[in-house]
VMD Tcl script that builds the backbone (N, CA, C; Angstrom):
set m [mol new atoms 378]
animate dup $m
set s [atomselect $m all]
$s set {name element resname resid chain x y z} {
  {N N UNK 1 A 53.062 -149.222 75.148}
  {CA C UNK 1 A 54.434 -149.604 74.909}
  {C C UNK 1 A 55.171 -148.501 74.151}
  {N N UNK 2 A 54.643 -148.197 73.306}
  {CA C UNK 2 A 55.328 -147.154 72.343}
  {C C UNK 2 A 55.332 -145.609 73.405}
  {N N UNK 3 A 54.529 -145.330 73.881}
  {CA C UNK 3 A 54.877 -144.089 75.458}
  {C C UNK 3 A 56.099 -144.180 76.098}
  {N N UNK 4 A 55.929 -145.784 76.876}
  {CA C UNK 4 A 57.199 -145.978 77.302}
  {C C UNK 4 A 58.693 -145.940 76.372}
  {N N UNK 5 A 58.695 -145.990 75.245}
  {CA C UNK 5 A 59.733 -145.893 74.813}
  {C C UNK 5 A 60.266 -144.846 74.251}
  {N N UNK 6 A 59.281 -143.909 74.031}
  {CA C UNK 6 A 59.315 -142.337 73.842}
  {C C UNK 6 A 59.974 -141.926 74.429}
  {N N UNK 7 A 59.525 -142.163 75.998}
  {CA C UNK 7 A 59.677 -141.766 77.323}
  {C C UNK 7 A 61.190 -142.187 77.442}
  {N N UNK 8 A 61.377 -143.453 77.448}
  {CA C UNK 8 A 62.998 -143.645 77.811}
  {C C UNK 8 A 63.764 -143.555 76.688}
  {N N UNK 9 A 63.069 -142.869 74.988}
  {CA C UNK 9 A 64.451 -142.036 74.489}
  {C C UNK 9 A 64.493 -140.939 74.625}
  {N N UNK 10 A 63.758 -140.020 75.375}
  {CA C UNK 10 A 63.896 -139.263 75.969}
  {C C UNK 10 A 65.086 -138.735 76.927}
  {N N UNK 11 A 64.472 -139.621 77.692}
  {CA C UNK 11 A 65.313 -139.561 79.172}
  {C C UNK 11 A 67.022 -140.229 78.804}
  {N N UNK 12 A 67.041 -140.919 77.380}
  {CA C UNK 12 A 68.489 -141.393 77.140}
  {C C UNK 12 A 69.068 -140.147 76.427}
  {N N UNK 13 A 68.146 -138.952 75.743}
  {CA C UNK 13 A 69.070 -137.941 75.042}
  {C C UNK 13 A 69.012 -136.866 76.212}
  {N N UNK 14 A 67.951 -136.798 77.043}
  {CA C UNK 14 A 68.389 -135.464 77.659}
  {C C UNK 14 A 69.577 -135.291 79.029}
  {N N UNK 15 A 69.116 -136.662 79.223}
  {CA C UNK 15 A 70.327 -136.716 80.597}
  {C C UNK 15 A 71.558 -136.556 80.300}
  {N N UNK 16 A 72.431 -137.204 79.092}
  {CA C UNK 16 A 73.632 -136.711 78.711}
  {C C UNK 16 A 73.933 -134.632 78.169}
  {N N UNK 17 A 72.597 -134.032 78.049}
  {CA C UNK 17 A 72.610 -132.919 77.844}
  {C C UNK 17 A 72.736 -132.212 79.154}
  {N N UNK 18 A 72.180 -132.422 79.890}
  {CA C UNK 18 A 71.827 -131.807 81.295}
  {C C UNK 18 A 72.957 -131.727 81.969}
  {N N UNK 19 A 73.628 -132.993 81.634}
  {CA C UNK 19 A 75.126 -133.270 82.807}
  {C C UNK 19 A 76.243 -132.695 81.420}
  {N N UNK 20 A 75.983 -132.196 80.517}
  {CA C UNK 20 A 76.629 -131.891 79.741}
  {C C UNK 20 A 76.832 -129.968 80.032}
  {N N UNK 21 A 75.475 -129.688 80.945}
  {CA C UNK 21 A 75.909 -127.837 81.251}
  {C C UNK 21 A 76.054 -128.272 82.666}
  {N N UNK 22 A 76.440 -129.025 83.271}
  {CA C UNK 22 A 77.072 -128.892 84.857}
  {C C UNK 22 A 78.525 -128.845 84.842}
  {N N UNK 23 A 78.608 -127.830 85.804}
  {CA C UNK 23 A 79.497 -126.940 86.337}
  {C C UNK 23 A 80.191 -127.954 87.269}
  {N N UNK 24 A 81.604 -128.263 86.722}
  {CA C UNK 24 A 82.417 -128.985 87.441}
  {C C UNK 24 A 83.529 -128.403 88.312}
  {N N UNK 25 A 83.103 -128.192 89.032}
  {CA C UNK 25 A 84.623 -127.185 90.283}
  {C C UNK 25 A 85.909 -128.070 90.102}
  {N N UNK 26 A 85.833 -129.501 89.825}
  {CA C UNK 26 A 87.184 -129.827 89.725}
  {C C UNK 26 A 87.993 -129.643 88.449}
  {N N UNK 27 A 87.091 -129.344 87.259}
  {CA C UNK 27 A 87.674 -128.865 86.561}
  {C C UNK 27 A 87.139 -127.983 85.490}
  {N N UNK 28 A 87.403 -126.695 86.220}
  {CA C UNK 28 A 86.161 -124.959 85.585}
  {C C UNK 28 A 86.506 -124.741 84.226}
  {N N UNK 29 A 85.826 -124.788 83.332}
  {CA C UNK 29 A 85.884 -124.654 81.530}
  {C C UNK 29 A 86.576 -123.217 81.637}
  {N N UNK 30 A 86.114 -122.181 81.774}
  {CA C UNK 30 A 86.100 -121.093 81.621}
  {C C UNK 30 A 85.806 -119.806 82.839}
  {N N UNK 31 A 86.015 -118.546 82.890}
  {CA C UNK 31 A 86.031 -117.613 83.609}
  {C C UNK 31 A 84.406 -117.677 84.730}
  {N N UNK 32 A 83.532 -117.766 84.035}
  {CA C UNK 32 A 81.975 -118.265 84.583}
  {C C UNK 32 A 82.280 -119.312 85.673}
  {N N UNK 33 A 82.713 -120.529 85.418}
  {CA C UNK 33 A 82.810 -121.765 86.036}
  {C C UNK 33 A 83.500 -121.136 87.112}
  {N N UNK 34 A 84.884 -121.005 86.531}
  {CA C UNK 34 A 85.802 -119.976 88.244}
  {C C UNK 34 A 85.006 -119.793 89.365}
  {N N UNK 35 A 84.701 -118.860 88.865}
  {CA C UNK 35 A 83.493 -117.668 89.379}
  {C C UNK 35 A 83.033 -118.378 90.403}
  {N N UNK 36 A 82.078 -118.621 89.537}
  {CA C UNK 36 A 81.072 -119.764 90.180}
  {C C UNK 36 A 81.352 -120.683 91.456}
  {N N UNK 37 A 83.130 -121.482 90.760}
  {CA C UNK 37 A 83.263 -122.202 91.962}
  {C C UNK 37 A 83.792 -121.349 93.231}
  {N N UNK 38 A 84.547 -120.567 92.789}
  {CA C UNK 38 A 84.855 -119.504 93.897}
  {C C UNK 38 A 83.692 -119.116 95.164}
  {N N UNK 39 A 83.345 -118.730 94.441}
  {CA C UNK 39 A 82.353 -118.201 95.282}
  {C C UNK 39 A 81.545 -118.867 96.051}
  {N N UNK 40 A 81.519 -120.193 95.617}
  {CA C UNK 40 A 80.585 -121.466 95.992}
  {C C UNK 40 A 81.269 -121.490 97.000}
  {N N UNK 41 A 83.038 -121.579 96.808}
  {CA C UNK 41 A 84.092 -121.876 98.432}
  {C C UNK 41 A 83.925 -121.144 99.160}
  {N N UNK 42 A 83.782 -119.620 98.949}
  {CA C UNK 42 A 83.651 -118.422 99.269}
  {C C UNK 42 A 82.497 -118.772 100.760}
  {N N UNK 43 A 81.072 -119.368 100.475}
  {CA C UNK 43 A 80.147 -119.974 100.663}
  {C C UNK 43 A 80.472 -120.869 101.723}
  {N N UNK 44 A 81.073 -121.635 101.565}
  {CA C UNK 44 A 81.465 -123.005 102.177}
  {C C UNK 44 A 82.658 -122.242 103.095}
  {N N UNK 45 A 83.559 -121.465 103.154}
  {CA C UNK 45 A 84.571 -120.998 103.706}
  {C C UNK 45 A 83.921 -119.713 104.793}
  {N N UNK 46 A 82.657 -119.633 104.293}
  {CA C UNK 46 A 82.312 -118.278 105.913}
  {C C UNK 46 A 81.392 -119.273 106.703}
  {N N UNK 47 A 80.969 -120.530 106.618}
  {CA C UNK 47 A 80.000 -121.251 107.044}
  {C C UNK 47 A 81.109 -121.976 107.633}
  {N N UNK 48 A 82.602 -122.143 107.721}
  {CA C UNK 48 A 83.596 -123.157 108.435}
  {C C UNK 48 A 83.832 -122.062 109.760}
  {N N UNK 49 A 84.005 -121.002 108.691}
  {CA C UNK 49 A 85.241 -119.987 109.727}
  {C C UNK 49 A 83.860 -119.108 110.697}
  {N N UNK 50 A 82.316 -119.218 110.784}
  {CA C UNK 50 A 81.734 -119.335 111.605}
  {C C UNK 50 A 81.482 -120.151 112.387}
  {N N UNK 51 A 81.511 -121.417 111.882}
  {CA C UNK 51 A 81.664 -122.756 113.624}
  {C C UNK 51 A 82.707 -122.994 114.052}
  {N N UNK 52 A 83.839 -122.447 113.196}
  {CA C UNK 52 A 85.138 -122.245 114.108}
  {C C UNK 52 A 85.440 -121.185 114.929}
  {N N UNK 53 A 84.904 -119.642 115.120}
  {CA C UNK 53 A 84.434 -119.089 115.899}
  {C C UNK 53 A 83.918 -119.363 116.906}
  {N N UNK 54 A 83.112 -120.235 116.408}
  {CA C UNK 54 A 82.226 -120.379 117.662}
  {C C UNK 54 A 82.814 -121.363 118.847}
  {N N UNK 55 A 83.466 -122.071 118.089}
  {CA C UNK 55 A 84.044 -123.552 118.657}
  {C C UNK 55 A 85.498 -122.974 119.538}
  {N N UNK 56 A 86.119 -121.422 119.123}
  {CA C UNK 56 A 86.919 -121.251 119.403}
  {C C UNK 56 A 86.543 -120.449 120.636}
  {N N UNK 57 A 85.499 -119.711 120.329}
  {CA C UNK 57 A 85.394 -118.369 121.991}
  {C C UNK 57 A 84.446 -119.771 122.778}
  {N N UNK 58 A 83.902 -121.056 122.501}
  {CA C UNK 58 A 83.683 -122.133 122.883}
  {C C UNK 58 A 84.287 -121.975 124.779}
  {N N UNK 59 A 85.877 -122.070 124.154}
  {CA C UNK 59 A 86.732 -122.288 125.360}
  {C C UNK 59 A 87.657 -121.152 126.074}
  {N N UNK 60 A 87.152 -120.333 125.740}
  {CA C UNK 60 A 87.296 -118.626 126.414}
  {C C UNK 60 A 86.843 -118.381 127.601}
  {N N UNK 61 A 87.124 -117.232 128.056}
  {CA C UNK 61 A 86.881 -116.663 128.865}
  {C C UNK 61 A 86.367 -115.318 128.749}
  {N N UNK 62 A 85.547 -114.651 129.757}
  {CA C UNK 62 A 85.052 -113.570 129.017}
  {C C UNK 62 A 86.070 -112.445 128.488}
  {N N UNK 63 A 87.155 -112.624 128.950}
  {CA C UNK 63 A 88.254 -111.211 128.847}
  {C C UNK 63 A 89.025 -111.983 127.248}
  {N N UNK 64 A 89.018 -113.400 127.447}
  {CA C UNK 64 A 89.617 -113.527 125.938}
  {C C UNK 64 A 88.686 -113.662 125.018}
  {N N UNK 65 A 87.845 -113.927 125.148}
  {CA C UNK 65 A 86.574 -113.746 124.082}
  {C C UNK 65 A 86.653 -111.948 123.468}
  {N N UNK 66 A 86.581 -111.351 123.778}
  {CA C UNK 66 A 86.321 -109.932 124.087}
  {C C UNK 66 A 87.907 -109.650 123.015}
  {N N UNK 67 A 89.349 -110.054 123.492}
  {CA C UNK 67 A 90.083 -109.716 122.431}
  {C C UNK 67 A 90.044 -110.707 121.511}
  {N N UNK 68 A 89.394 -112.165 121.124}
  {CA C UNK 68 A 89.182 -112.590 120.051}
  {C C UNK 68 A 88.358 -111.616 119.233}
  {N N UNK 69 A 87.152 -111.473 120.093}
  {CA C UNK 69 A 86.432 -110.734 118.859}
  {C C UNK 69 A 86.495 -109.138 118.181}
  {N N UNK 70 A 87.552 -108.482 119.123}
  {CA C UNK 70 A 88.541 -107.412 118.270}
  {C C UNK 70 A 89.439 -107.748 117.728}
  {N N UNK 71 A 90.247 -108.457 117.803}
  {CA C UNK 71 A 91.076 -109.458 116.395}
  {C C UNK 71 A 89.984 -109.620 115.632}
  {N N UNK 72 A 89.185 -110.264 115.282}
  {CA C UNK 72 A 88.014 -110.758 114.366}
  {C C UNK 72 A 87.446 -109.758 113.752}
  {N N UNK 73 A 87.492 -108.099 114.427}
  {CA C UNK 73 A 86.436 -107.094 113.557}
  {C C UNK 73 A 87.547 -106.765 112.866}
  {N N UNK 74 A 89.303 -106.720 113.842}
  {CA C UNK 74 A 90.411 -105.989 112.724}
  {C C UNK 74 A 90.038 -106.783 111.222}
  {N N UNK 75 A 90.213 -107.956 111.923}
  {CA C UNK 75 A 90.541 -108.810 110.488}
  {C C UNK 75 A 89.776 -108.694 109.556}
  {N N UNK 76 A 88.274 -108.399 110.088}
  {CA C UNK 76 A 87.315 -108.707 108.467}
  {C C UNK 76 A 87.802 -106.965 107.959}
  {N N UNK 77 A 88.063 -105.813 108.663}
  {CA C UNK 77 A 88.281 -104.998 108.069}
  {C C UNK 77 A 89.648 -104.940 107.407}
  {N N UNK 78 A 90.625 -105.542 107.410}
  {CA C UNK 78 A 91.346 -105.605 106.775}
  {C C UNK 78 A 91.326 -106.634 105.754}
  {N N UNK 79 A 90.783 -108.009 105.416}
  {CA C UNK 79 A 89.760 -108.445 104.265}
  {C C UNK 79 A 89.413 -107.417 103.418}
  {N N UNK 80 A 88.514 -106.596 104.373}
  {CA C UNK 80 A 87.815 -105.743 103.257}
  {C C UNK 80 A 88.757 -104.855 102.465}
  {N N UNK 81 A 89.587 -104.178 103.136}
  {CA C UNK 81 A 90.289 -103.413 102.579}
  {C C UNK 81 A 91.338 -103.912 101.520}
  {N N UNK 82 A 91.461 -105.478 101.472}
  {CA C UNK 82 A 92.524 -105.854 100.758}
  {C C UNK 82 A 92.393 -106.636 99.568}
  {N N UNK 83 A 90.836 -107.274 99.747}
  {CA C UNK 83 A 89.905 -108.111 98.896}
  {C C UNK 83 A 88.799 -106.683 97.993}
  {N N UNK 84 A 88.549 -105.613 98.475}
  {CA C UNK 84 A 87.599 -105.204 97.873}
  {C C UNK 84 A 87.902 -104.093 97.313}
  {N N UNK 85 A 87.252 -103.706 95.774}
  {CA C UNK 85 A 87.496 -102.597 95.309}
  {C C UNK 85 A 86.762 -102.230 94.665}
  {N N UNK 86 A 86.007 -101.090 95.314}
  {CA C UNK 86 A 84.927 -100.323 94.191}
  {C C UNK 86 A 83.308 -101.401 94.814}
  {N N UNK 87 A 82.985 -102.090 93.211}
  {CA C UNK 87 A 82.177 -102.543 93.857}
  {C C UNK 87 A 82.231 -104.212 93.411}
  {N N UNK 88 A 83.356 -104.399 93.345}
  {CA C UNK 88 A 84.047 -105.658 93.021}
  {C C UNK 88 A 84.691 -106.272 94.128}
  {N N UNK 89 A 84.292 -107.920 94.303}
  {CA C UNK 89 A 84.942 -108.658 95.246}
  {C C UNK 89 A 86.283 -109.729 94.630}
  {N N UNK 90 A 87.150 -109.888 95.279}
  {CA C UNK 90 A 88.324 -110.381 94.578}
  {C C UNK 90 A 88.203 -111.579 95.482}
  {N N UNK 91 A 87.233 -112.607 95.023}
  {CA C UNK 91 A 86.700 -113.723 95.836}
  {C C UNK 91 A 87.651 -114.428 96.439}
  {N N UNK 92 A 88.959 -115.041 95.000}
  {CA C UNK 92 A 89.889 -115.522 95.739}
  {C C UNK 92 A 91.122 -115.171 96.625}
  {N N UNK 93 A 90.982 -113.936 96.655}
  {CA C UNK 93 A 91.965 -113.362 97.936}
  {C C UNK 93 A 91.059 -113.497 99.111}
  {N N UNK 94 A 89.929 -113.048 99.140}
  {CA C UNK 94 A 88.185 -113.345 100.476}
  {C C UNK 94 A 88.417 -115.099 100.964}
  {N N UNK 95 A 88.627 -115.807 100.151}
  {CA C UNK 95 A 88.821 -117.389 100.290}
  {C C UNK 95 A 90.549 -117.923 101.196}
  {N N UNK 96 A 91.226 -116.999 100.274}
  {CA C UNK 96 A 92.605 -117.132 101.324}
  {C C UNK 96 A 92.568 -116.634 102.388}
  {N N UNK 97 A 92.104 -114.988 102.487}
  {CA C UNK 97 A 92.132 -114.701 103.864}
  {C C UNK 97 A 91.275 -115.299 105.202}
  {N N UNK 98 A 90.450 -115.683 104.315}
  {CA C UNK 98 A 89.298 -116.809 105.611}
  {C C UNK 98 A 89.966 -118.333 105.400}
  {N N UNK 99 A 90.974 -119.219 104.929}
  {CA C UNK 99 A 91.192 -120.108 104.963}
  {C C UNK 99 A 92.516 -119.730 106.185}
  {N N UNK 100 A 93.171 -118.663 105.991}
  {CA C UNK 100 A 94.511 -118.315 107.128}
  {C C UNK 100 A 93.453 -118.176 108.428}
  {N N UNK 101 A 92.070 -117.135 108.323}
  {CA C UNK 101 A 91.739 -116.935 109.600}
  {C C UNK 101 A 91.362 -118.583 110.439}
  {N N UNK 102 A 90.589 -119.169 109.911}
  {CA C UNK 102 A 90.114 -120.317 110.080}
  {C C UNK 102 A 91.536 -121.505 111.240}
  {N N UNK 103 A 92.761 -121.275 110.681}
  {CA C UNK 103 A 93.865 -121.602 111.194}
  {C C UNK 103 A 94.095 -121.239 112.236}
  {N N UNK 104 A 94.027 -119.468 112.263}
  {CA C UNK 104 A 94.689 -118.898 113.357}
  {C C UNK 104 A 93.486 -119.209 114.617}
  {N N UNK 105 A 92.409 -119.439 114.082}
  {CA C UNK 105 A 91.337 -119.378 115.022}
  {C C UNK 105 A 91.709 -120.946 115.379}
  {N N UNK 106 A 92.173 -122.043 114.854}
  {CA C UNK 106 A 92.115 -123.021 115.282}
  {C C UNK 106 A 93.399 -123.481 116.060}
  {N N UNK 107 A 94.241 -122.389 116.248}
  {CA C UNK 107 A 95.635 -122.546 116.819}
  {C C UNK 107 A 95.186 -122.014 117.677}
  {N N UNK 108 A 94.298 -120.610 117.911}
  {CA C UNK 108 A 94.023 -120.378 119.602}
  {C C UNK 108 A 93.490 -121.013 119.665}
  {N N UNK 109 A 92.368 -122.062 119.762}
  {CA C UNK 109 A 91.839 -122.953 120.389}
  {C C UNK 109 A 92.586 -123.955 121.417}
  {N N UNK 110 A 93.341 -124.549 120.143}
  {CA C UNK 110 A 94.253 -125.436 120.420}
  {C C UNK 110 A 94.893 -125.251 121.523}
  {N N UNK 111 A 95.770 -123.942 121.586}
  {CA C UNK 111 A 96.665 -123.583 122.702}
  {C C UNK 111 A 95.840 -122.718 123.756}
  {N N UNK 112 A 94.898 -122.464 124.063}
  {CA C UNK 112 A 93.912 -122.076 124.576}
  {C C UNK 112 A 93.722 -123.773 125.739}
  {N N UNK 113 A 93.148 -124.704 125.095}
  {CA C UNK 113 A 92.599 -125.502 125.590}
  {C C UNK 113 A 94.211 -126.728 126.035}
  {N N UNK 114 A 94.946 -126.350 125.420}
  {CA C UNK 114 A 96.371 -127.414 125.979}
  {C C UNK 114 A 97.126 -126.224 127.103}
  {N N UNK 115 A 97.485 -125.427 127.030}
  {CA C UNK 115 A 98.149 -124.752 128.033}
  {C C UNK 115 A 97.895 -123.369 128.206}
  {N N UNK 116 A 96.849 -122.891 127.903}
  {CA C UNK 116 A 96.342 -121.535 128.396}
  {C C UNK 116 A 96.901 -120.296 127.001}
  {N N UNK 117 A 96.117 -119.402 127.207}
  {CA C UNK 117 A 96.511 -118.244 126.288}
  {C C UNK 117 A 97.090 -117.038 126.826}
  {N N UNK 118 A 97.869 -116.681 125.499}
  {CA C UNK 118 A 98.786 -115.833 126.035}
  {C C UNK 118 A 98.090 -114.542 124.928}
  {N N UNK 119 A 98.011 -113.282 125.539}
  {CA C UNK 119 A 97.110 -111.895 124.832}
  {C C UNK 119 A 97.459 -111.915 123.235}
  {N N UNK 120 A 98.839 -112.236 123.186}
  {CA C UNK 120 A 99.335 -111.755 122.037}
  {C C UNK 120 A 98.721 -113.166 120.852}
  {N N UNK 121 A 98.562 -114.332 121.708}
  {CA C UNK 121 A 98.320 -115.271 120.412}
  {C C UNK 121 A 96.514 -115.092 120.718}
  {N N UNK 122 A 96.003 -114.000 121.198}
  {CA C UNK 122 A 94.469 -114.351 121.124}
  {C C UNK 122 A 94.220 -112.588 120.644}
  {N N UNK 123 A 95.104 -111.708 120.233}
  {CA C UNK 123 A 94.877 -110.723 119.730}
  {C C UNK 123 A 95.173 -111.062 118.221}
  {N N UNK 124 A 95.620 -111.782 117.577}
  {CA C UNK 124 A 96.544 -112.285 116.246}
  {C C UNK 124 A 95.188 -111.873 115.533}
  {N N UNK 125 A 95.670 -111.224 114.295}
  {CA C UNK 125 A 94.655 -111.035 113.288}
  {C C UNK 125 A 95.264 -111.918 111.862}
  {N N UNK 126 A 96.559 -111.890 111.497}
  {CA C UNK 126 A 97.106 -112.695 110.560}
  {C C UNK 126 A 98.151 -113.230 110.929}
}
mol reanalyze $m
mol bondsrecalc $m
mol representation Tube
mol addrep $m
């Protein structure tokens, strides 16, 4: 009896400690937390804007596939060039520019699959 109760004052002081160093993205204490959540989106935002890729040359053709995915190399190089410096990533500009691509990729789809594509909306980089 006396184990068990060890045991569950235990488990009554440490659990309020434990959830006391978690990292809340909805609301980041400090520069760390940011970070952290950033990058976590960062995470979550190349894992969207890859099955939206996919979902998008999905309904292509080989000649529009081909200028999607030169729109797609402009774009990450211009990401790079606009998000990166030195040897620093500026996560949340990396998070905007893949939340716009994610769009544009889901507007050619869209108009892709309702009334056909036109070069200029399947060359679009921003």
């Amino acid at each position: 009896m006396r184990k068990l109760f060890v045991t569950a004052a235990l488990v009554f002081v440490i659990t309020p400690l434990s959830s006391a160093f978690a990292i809340s993205c909805d609301n980041p204490i400090n520069n760390y937390d940011r970070t952290y959540c950033s990058a976590l989106e960062m995470i979550q935002l190349d894992e969207e804007l890859n099955g939206q890729y996919k979902k998008t040359t999905h309904v292509l053709n080989a000649e529009q596939k081909s200028l999607v995915k030169k729109a797609q190399i402009q774009w990450i190089r211009e990401r790079d060039a606009q998000c990166f410096s030195g040897r620093s990533i500026a996560v949340g500009c990396v998070n905007q520019k893949m939340k716009n691509r994610i769009e544009i990729l889901k507007k050619i789809e869209r108009e892709c699959k309702a009334a056909g594509c036109t070069q200029q909306t399947l060359s679009q980089v921003e």
